[in-house]
TORLUM-225301 format. One record per atom (N, C-alpha, C): residue in one letter; y, z, x. Coordinates in steps of 0.02 Angstrom, whole numbers, plus 50000, padded with zeros to 5 digits. Atoms other than C-alpha are relative to their C-alpha. Example, Ala and Ser with C-alpha at 12.3 -4.5 7.8 and 13.67 -1.06 7.14 Angstrom:
2
A499415000050045/A497755039050615/A500605000050045/S499414999749958/S499475035750684/S500555003749961/
# end
This chain:
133
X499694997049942/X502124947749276/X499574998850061/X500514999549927/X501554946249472/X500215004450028/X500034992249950/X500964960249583/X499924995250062/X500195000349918/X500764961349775/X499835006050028/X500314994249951/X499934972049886/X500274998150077/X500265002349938/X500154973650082/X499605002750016/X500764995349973/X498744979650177/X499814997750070/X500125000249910/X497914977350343/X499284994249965/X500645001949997/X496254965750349/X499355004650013/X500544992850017/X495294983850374/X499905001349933/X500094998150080/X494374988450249/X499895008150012/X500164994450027/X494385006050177/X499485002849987/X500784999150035/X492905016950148/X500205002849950/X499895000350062/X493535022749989/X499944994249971/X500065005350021/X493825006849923/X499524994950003/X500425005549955/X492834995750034/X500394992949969/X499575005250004/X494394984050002/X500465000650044/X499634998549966/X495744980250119/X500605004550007/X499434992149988/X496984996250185/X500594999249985/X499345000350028/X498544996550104/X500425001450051/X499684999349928/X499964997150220/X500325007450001/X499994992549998/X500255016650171/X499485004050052/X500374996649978/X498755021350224/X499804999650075/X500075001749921/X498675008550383/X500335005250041/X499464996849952/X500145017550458/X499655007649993/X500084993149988/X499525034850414/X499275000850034/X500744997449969/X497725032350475/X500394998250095/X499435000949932/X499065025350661/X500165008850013/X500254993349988/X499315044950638/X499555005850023/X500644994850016/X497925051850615/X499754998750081/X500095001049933/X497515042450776/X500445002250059/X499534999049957/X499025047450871/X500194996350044/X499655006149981/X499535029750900/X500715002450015/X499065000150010/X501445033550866/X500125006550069/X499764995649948/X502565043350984/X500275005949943/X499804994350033/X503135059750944/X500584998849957/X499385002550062/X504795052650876/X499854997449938/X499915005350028/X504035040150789/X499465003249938/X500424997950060/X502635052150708/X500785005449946/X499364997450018/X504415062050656/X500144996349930/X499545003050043/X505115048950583/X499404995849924/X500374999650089/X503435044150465/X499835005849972/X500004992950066/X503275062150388/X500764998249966/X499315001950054/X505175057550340/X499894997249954/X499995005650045/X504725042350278/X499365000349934/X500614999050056/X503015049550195/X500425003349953/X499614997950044/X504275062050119/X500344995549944/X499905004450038/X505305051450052/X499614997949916/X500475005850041/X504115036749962/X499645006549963/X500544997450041/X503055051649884/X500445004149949/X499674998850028/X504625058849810/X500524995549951/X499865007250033/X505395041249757/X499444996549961/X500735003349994/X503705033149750/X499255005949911/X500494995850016/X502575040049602/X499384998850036/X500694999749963/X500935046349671/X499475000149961/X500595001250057/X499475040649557/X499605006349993/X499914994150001/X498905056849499/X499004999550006/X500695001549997/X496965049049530/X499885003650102/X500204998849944/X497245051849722/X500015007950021/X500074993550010/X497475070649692/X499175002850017/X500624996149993/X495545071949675/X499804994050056/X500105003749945/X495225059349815/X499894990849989/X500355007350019/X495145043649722/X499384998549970/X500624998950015/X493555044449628/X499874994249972/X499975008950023/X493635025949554/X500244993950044/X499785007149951/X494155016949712/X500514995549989/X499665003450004/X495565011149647/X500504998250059/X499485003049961/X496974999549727/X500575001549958/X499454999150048/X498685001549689/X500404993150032/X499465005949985/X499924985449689/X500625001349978/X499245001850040/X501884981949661/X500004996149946/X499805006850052/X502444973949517/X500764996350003/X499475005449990/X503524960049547/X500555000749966/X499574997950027/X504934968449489/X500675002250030/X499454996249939/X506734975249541/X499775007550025/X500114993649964/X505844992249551/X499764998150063/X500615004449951/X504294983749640/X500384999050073/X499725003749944/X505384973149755/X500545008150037/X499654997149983/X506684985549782/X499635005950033/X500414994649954/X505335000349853/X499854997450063/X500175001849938/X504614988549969/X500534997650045/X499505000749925/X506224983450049/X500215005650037/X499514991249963/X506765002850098/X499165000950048/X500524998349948/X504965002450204/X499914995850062/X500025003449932/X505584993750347/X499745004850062/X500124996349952/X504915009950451/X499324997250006/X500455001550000/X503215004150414/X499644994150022/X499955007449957/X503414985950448/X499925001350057/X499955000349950/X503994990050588/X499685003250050/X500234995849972/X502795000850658/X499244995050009/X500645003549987/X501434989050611/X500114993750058/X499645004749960/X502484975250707/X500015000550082/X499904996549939/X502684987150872/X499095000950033/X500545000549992/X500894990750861/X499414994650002/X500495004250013/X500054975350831/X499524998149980/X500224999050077/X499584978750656/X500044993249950/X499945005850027/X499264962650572/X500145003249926/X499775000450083/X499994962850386/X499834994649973/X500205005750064/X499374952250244/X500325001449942/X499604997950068/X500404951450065/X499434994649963/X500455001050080/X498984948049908/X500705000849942/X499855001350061/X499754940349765/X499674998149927/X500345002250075/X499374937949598/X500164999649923/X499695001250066/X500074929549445/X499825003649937/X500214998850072/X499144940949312/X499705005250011/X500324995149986/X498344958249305/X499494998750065/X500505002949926/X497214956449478/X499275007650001/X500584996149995/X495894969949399/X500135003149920/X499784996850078/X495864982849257/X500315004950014/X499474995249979/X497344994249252/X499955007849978/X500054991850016/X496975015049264/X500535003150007/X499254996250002/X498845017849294/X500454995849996/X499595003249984/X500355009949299/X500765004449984/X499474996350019/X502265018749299/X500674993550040/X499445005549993/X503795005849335/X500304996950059/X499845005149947/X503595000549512/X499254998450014/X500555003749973/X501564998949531/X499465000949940/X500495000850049/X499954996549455/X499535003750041/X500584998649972/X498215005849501/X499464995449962/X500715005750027/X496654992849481/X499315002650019/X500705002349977/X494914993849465/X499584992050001/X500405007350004/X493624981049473/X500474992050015/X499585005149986/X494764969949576/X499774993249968/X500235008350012/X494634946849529/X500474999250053/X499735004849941/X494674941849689/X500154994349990/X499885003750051/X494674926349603/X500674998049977/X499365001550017/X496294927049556/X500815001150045/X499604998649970/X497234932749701/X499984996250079/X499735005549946/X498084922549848/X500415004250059/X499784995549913/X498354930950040/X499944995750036/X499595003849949/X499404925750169/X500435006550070/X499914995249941/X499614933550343/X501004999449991/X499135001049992/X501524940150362/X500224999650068/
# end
């Protein structure tokens, strides 16, 4: 099976790997980048994805293994990331560069997985191929 990640070229201090595009947009919050509408319309959209979306039950205690989480190249996979055109598009408006990481084969060692993503440790960079979107 192949996964993908998007993410930002920031790196995370949890991780100290590049920011997933969840978190890009919500740290755009945190900053109070977005307009009032537009912070509106991502609590919707956080709603949503965390009610569709399982929430790896590791980030509960703050992440304590640094893991990444990826899609799996799947109709779940595929089918989540097309309903997040709010996010795209926010990185798009803002001038949020996006990158999509691929990778033909596990891209670490797997501490979760439920039927649209995977959580990884000990990423193989090595094995994975990024391309600006």
């Amino acid at each position: 099976m192949k996964y993908f990640r998007v993410h930002t070229k920031d790196i995370a201090y949890i991780t100290q790997l590049p920011r997933g595009i969840f978190t890009a947009i919500g740290k755009m919050v945190d900053l109070k980048i977005l307009t009032i509408e537009e912070e509106k319309e991502y609590w919707k959209n956080r709603e949503y994805f965390e009610e569709v979306l399982p929430v790896p039950p590791f980030y509960d205690q703050g992440n304590p293994d640094k893991a990444t989480t990826w899609f799996k190249d799947n109709e779940k996979g595929n089918g989540i990331y097309r309903q997040m055109d709010f996010y795209r598009n926010m990185a798009a408006k803002y001038g949020l560069e996006l990158y999509r990481s691929e990778c033909e084969q596990l891209p670490g060692d797997v501490i979760y997985e439920d039927d649209f993503q995977i959580a990884i440790i000990n990423t193989r960079q090595e094995l994975i191929k990024t391309q600006k979107l």
